[in-house]
C-alpha positions as CSV (number, residue, x, y, z in Angstrom):
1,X,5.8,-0.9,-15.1
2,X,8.9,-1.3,-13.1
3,X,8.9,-1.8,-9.4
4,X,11.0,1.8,-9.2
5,X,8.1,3.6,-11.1
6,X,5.1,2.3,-9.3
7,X,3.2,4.9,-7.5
8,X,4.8,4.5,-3.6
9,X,2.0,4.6,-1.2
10,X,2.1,6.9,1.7
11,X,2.9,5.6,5.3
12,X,0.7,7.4,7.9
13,X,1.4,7.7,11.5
14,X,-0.9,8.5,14.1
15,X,-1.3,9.7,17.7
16,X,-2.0,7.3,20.2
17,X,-5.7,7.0,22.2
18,X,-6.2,5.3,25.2
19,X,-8.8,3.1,25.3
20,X,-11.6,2.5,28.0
21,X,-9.7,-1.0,29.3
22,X,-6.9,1.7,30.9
23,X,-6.6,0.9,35.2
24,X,-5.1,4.6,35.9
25,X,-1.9,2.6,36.8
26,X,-0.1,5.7,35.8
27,X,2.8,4.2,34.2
28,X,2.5,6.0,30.7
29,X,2.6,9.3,32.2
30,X,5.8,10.1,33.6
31,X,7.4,8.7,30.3
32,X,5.8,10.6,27.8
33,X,8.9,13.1,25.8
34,X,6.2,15.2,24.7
35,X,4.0,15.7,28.0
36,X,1.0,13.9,26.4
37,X,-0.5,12.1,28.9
38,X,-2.2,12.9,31.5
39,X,-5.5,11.9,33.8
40,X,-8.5,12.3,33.2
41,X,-11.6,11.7,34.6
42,X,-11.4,7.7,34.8
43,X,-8.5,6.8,32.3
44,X,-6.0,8.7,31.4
45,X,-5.9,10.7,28.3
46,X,-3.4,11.8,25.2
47,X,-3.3,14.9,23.6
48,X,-3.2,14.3,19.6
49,X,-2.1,17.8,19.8
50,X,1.3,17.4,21.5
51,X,1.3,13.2,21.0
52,X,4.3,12.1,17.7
53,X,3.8,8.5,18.8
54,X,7.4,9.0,20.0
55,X,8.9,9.7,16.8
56,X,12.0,12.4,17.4
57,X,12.3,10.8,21.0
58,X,12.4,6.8,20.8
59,X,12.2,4.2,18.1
60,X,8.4,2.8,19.8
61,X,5.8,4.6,21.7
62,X,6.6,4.4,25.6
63,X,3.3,4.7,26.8
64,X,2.6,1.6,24.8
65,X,5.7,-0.5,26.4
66,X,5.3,0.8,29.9
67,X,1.2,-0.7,29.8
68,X,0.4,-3.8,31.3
69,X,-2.4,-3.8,29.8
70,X,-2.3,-5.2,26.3
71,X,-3.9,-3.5,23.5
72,X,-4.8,-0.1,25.8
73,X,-3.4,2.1,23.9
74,X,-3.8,2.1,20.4
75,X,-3.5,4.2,17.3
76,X,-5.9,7.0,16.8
77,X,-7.3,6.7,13.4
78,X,-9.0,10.2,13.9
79,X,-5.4,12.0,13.9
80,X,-3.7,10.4,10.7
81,X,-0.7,11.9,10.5
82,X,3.0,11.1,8.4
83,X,6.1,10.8,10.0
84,X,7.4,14.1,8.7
85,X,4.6,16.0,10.2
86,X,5.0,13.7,13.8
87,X,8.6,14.7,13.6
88,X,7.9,18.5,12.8
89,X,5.9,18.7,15.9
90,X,7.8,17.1,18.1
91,X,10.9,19.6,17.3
92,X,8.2,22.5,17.5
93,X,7.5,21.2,20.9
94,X,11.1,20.6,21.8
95,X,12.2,24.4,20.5
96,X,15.4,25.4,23.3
């Protein structure tokens, strides 16, 4: 077999969870393109519903720059998405 007709694997994205180390600093929030984020009742919390791990808006997720925290917010194995489908929703959400 040649490298061109290998089976290509598929790439899957995912939404982003916050994890329990979160400090409700409050800096992911304001950031979020797609409204995601918001506080719950210690930490705050992301939608998988509205999160595209920023794909549409910016080349990284914000909410994971903007943390001091390192390693708080991680990918959410539980919402295994592709790009396609992260970009889909984001224009769904982003409809004029």
């Amino acid at each position: 077999m040649t490298p061109s007709s290998l089976p290509k694997e598929k790439t899957y994205a995912m939404s982003m969870v916050i994890t329990e180390s979160c400090i409700n600093c409050g800096n992911c929030e304001p950031d979020c393109p797609n409204d995601a984020i918001s506080a719950g009742d210690n930490i705050y919390v992301i939608d998988p519903e509205r999160c595209t791990e920023c794909v549409g808006a910016l080349d990284t997720p914000s909410c994971v720059q903007l943390c001091p925290i390192p390693d708080c917010i991680t990918i959410d194995p539980a919402h295994a998405e592709s790009p396609e489908e992260l970009l889909l929703r984001y224009k769904q959400l982003h409809v004029n």
